[in-house]
ChimeraX commands (.cxc) that place a marker at each C-alpha (Angstrom):
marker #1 position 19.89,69.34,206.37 radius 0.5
marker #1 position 20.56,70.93,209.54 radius 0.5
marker #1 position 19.10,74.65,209.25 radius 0.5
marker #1 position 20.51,76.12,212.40 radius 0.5
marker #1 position 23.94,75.20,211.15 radius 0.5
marker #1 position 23.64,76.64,208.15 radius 0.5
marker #1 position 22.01,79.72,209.69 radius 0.5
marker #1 position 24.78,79.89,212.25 radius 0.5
marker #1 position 27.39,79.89,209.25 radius 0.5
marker #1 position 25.77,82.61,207.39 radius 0.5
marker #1 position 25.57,84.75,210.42 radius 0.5
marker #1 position 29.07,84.40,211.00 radius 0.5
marker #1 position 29.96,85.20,207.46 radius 0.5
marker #1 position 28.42,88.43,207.17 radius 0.5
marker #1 position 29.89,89.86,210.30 radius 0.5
marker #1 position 33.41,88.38,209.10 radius 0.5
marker #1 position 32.54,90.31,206.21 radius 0.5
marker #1 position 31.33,93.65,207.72 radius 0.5
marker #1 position 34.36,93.81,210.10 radius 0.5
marker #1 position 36.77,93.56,207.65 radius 0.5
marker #1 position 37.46,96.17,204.56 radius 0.5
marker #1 position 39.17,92.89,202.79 radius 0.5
marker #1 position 36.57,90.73,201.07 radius 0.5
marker #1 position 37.31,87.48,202.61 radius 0.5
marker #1 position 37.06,83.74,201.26 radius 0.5
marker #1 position 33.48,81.98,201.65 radius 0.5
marker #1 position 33.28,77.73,201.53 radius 0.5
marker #1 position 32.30,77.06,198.46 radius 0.5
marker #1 position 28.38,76.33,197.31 radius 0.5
marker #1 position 27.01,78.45,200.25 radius 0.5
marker #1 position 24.50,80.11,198.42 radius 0.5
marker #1 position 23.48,76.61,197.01 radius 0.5
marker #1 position 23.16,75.70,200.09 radius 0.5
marker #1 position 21.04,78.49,201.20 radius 0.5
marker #1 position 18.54,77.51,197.84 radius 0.5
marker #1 position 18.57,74.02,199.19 radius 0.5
marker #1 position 17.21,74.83,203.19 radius 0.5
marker #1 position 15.54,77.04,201.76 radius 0.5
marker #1 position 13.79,74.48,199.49 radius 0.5
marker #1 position 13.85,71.64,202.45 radius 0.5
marker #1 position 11.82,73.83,205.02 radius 0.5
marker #1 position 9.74,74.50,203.37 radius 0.5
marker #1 position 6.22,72.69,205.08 radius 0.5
marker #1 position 3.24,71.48,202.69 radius 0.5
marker #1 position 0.23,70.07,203.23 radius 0.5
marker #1 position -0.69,72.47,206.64 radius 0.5
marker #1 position -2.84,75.73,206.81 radius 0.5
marker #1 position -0.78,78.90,206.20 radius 0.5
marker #1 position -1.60,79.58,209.72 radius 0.5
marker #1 position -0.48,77.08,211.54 radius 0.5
marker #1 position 2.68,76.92,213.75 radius 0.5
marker #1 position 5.11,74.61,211.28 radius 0.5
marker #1 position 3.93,76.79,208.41 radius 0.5
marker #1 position 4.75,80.30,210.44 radius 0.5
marker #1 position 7.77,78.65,211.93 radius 0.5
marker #1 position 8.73,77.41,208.30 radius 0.5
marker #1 position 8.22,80.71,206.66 radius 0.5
marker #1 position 10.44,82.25,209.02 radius 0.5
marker #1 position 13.04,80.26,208.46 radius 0.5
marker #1 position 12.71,80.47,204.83 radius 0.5
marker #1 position 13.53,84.38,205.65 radius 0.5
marker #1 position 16.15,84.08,207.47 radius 0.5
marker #1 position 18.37,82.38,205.50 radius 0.5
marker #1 position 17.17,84.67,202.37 radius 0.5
marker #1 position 18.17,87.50,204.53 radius 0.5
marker #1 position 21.54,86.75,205.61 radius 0.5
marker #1 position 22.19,84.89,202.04 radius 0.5
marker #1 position 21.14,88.18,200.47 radius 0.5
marker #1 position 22.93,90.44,202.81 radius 0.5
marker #1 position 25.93,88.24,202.26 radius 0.5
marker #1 position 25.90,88.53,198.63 radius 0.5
marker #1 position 25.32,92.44,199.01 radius 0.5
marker #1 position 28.61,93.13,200.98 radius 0.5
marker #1 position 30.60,90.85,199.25 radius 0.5
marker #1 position 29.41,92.50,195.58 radius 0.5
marker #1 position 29.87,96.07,197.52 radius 0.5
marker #1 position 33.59,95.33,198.03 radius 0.5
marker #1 position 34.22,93.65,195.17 radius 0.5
marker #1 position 32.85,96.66,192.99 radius 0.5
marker #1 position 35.78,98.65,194.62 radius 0.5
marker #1 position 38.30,96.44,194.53 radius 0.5
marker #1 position 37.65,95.83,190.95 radius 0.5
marker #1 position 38.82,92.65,189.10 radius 0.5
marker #1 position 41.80,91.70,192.30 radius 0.5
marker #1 position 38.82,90.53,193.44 radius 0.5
marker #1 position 37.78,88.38,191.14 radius 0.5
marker #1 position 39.95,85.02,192.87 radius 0.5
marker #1 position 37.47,85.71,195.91 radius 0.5
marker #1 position 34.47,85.10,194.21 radius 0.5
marker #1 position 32.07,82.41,194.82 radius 0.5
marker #1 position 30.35,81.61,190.79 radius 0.5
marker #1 position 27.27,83.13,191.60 radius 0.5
marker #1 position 29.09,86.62,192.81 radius 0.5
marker #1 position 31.19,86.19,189.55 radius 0.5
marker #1 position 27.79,86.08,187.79 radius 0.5
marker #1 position 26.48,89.36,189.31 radius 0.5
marker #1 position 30.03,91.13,189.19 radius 0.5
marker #1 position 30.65,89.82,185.09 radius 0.5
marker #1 position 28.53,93.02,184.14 radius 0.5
marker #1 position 30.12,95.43,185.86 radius 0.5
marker #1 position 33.72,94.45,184.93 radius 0.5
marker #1 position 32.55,94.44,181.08 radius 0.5
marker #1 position 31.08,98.35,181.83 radius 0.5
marker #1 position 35.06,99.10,183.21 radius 0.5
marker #1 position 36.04,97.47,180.28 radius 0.5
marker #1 position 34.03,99.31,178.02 radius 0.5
marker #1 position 34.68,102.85,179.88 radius 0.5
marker #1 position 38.05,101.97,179.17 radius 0.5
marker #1 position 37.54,100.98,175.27 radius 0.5
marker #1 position 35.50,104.55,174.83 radius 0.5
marker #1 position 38.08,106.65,176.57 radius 0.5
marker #1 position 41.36,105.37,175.00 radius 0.5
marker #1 position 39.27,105.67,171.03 radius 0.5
marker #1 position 38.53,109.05,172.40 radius 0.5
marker #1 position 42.49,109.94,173.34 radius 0.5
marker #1 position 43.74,108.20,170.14 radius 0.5
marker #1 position 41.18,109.81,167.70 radius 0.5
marker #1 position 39.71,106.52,166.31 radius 0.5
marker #1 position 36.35,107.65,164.69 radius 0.5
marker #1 position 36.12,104.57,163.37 radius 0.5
marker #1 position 35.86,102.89,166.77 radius 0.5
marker #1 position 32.66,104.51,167.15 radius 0.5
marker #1 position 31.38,104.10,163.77 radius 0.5
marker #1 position 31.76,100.47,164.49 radius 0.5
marker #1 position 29.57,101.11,167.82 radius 0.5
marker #1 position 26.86,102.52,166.06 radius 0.5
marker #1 position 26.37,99.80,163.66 radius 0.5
marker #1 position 26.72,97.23,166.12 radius 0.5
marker #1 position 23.92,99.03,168.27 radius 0.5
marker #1 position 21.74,99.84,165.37 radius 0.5
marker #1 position 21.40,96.05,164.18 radius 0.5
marker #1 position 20.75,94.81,167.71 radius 0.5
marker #1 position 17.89,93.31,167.99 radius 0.5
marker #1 position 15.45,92.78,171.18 radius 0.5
marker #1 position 12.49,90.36,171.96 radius 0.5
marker #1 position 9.15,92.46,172.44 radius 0.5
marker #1 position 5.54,90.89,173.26 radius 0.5
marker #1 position 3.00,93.68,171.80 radius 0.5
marker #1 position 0.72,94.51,174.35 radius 0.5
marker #1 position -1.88,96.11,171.58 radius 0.5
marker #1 position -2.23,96.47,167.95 radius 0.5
marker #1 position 0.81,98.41,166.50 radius 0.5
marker #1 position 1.67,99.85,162.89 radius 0.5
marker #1 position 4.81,98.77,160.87 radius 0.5
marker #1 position 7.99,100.79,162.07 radius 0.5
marker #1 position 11.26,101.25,159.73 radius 0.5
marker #1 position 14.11,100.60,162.27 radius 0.5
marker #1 position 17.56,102.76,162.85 radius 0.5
marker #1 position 18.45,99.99,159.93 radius 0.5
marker #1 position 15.26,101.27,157.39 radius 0.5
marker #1 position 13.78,98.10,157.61 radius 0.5
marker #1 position 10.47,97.79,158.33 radius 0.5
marker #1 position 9.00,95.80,160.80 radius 0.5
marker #1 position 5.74,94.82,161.29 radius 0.5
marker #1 position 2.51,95.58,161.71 radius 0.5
marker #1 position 1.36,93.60,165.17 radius 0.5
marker #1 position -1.24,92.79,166.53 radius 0.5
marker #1 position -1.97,92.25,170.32 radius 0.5
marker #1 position -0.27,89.09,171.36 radius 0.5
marker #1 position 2.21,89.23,168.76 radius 0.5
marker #1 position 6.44,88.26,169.37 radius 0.5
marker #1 position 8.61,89.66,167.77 radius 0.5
marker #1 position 12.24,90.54,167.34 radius 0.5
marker #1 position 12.48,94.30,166.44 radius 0.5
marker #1 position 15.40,96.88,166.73 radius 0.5
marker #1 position 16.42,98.09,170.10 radius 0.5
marker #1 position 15.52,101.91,169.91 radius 0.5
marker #1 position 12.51,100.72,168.37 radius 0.5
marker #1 position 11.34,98.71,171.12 radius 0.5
marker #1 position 12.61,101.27,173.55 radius 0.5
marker #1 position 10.09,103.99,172.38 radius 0.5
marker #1 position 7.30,101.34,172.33 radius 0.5
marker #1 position 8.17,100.45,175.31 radius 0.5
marker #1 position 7.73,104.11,176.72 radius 0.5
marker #1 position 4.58,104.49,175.25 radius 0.5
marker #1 position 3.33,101.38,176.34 radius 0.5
marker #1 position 3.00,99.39,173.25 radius 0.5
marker #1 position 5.13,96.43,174.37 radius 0.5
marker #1 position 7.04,94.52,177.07 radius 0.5
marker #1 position 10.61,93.43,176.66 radius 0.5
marker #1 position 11.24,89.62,176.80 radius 0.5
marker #1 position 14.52,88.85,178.81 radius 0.5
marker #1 position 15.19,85.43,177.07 radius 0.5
marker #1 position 17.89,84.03,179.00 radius 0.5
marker #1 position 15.43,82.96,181.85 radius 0.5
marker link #1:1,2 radius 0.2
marker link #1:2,3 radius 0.2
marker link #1:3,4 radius 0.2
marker link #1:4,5 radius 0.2
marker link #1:5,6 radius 0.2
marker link #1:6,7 radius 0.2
marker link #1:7,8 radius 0.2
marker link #1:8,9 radius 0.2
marker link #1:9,10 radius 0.2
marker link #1:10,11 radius 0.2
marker link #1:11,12 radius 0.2
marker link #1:12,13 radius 0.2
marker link #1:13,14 radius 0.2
marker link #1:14,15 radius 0.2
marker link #1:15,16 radius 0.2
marker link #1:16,17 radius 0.2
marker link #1:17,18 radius 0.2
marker link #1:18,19 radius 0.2
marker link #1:19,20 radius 0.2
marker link #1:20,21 radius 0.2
marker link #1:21,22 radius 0.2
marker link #1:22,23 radius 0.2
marker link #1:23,24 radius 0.2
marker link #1:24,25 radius 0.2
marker link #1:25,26 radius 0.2
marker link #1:26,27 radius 0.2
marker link #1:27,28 radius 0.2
marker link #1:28,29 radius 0.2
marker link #1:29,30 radius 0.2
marker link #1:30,31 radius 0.2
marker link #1:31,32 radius 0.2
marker link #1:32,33 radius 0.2
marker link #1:33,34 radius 0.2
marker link #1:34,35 radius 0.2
marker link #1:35,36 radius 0.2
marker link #1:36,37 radius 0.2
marker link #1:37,38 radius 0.2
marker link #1:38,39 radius 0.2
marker link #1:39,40 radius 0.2
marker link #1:40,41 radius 0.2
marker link #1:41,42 radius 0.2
marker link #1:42,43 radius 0.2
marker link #1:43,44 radius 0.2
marker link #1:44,45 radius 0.2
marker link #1:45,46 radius 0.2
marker link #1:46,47 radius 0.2
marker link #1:47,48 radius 0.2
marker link #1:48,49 radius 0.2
marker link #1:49,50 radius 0.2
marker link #1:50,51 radius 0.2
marker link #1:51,52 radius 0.2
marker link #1:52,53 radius 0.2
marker link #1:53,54 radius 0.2
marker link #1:54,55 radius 0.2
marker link #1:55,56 radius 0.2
marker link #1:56,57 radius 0.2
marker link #1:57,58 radius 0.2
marker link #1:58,59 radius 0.2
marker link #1:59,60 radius 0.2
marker link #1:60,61 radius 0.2
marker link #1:61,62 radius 0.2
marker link #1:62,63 radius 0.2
marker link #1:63,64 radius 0.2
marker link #1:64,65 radius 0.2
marker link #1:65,66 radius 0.2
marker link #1:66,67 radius 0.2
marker link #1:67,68 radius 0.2
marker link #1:68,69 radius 0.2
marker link #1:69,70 radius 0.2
marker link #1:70,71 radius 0.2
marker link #1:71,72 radius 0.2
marker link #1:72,73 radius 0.2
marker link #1:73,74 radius 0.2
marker link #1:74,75 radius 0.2
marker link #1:75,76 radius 0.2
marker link #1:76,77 radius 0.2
marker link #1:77,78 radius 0.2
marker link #1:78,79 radius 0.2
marker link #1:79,80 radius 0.2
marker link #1:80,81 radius 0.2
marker link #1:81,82 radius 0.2
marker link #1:82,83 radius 0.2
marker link #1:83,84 radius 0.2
marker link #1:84,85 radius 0.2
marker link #1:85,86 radius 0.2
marker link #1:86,87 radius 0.2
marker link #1:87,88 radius 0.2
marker link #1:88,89 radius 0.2
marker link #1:89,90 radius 0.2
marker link #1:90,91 radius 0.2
marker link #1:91,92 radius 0.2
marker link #1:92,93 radius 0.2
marker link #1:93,94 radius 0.2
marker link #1:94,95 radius 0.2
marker link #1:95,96 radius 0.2
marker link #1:96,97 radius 0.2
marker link #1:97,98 radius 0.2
marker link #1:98,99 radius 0.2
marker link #1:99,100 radius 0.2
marker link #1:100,101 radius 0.2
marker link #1:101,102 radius 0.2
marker link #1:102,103 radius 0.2
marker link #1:103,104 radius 0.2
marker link #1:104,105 radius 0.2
marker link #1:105,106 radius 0.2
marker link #1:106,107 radius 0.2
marker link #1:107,108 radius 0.2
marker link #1:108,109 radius 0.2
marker link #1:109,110 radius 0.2
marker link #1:110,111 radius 0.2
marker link #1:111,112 radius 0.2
marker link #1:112,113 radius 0.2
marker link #1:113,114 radius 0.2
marker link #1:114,115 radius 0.2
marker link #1:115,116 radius 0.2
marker link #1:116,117 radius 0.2
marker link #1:117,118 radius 0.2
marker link #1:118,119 radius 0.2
marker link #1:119,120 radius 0.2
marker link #1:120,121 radius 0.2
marker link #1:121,122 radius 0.2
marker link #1:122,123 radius 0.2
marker link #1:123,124 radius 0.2
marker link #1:124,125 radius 0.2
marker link #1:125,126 radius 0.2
marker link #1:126,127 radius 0.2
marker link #1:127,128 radius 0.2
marker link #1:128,129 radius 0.2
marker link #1:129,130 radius 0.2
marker link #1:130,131 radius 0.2
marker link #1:131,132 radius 0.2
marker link #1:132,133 radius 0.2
marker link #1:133,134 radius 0.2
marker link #1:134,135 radius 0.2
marker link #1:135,136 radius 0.2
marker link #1:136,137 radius 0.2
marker link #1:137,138 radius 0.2
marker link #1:138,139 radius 0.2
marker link #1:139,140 radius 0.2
marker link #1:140,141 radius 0.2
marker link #1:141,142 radius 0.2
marker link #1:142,143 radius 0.2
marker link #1:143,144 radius 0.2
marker link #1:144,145 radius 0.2
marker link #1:145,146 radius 0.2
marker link #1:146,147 radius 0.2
marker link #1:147,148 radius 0.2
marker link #1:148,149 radius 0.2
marker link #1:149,150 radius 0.2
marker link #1:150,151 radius 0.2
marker link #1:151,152 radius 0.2
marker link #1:152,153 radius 0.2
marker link #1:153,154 radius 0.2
marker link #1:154,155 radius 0.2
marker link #1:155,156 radius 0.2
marker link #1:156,157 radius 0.2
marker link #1:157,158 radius 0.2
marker link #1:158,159 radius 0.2
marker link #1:159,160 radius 0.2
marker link #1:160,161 radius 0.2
marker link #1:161,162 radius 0.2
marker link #1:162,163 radius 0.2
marker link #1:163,164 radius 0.2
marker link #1:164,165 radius 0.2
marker link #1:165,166 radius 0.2
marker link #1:166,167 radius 0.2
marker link #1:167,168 radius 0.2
marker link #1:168,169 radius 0.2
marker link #1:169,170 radius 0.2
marker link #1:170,171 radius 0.2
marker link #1:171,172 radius 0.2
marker link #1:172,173 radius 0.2
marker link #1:173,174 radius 0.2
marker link #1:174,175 radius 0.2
marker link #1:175,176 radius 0.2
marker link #1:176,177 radius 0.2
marker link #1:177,178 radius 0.2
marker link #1:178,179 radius 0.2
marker link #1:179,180 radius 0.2
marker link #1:180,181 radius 0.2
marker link #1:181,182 radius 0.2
marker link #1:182,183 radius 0.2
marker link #1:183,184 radius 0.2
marker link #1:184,185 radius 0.2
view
């Protein structure tokens, strides 16, 4: 893998990117290939200290910087371009842009139930948010709680998983009962 290339190419990227208000095209799998160098330089087997390890490391930044820098521009324009950009996107920007388009969309969905009078639309909300449910770890013992849904839930112990209402957890959360468990990692 040759590291200056990529380094080079990343470089040249971003200032493509900062000189121009138009978010441009990037080659495709560049930020894989960023993962990869930074995964190949990475030097084992000599003391944190020494010169291939320092060297190494530095590398290792580098590319995480521009990569990262990169991705930051790219995201900034896209955000105010909106979905025109969308045909621009490498995968992994579409993955950190796929959020924001859905909070348009739903912006959208609130404001036109609002202008038509559809009560019902938010009805619907509230039921849908009500029976969501959230993975928490319990951080100490906890009593049962009877959810937006009056069901009860628990009690835990210290330790415990569980899957428990999302204003629930919230409030736990604040008080420091329990930790929210992102489970698609």
């Amino acid at each position: 893998m040759n590291v200056n290339g990529l380094l080079d190419r990343l470089y040249s990227l971003l200032v493509k990117e900062l000189e121009s208000e138009e978010l441009g095209e990037l080659p495709k799998g560049i930020y894989k290939e960023a993962a990869g160098a930074v995964r190949a330089v990475k030097v084992e087997g000599y003391d944190r200290k020494s010169l291939p390890s320092l060297v190494s490391e530095r590398l290792r930044s580098l590319i995480l910087e521009l990569a990262s820098m990169l991705l930051e521009v790219r995201v900034a324009k896209a955000m105010k371009e909106g979905q025109e950009a969308l045909d621009r996107l490498s995968y992994e920007e579409r993955f950190v842009m796929e959020p924001f388009y859905a909070h348009a969309s739903r912006v959208r969905m609130v404001e036109e139930a609002i202008e038509r009078g559809n009560r019902s639309f938010f009805e619907n909300v509230f039921r849908e948010l009500i029976s969501k449910l959230v993975m928490v770890r319990f951080l100490g013992d906890a009593p049962a709680v009877i959810g937006p849904d009056l069901k009860k839930y628990g009690p835990f112990r210290k330790g415990d998983m569980a899957l428990i209402p999302l204003d629930n957890a919230l409030v736990m959360k604040k008080e420091g009962l329990v930790e929210l468990i992102d489970l698609r990692t």
